[in-house]
N, C-alpha and C positions, 0 to 999 in steps of 0.2 A: 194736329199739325203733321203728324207723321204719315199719316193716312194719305195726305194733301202731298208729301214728298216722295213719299210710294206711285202715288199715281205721278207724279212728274219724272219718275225714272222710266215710267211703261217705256219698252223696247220703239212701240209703236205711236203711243197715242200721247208720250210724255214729252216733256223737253226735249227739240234735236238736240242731242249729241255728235259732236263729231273731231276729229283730229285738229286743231289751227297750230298755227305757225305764229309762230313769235318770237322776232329776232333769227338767231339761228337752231333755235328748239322747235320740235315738234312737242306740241300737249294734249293729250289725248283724252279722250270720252270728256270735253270740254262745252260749255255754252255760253254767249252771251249774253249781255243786259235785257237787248230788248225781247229777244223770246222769251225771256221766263216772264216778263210783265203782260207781254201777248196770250201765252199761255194762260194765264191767272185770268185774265180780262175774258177767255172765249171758253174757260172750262168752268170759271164761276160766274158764267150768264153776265159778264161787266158789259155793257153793249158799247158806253159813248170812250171814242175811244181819246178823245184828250178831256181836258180838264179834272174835278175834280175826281172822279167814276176813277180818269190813268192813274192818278196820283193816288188813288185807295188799294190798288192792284200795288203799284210802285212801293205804297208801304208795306204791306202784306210783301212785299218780299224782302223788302230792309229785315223788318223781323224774319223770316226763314235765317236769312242770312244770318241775321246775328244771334239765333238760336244755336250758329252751327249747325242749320242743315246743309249749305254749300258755303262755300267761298271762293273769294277773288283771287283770279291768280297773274303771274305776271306784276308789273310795274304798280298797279293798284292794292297790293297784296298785305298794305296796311290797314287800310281803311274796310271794315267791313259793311260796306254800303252797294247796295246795288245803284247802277246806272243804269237808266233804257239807253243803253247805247253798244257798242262791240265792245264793252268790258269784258273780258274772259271772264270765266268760274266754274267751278268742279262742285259735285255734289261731295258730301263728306258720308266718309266707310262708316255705316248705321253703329260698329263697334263705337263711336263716340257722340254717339247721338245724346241728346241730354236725359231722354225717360232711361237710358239702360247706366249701368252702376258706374261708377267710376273705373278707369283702367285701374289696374295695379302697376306696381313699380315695372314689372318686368315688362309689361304688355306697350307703356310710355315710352321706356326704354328700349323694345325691339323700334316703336316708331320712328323714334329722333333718329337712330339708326339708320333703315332703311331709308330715309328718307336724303341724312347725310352722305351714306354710298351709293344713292341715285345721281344726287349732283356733285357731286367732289368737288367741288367749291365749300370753298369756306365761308361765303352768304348763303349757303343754303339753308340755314339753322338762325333763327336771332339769336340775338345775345341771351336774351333771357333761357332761351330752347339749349344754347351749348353751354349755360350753367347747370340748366336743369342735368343735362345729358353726362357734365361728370362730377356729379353729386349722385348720379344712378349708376355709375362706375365704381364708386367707391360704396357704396350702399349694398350693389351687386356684387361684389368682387369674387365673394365665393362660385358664381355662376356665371361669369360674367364672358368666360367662352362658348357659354352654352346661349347665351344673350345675342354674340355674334354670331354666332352660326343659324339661329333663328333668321334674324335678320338679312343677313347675304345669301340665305333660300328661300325669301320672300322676292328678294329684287332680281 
């Protein structure tokens, strides 16, 4: 599966990537639905390009997806399912890919981070993410400047 996600990142020959706009954000190195099913269809020889042949490409990406290789991003950003359609989605940082180990506290906790001081909004994080995030506050505390300071030289 990895292999298959490697080659959908090529600069050239992978997935377009590109900046879209959504709402009033820009989201960058982004793609949607129906390239990646396109892609799947013309790099694993799928020739027909509706019925069941789409629908086997189509899965094959539901699983990437919910392996966490990419995800949805934007208004769809519950549901981890692909659409052939202009669904947005980002591939996901190989650090959390499922064959490599589990983060560590600190590595979780630079995330939820950075990711809260990209949006400064307070939905930037679920619920479940700003429980997780200060249970790794209190967890951290003896490092937990050195946690921030990670993170605000990440973003």
């Amino acid at each position: 599966m990895e292999k298959l996600v490697q080659e959908m990142q090529h600069p050239d020959l992978g997935v377009p990537l590109r900046s879209q706009k959504l709402f009033l954000t820009s989201i960058p190195s982004a793609f949607v639905g129906y390239d990646v099913v396109e892609w799947i269809m013309d790099n694993l020889d799928i020739e027909d390009q509706s019925g069941p042949v789409a629908q086997e490409a189509l899965h094959l990406a539901n699983l990437l997806c919910q392996f966490g290789y990419f995800f949805p991003v934007g208004e769809n950003a519950k549901t981890y399912t692909i659409k052939d359609d202009s669904t947005l989605y980002r591939f996901q940082s190989p650090m959390f890919w499922p064959s490599r180990s589990a983060p560590d506290n600190t590595d979780y906790a630079i995330y939820l981070l950075k990711r809260s001081l990209k949006n400064k909004q307070k939905s930037s994080l679920e619920e479940y993410e700003q429980e997780a995030l200060q249970r790794l506050k209190k967890l951290l505390s003896t490092k937990w400047e050195s946690v921030c300071q990670q993170a605000e030289d990440i973003v």
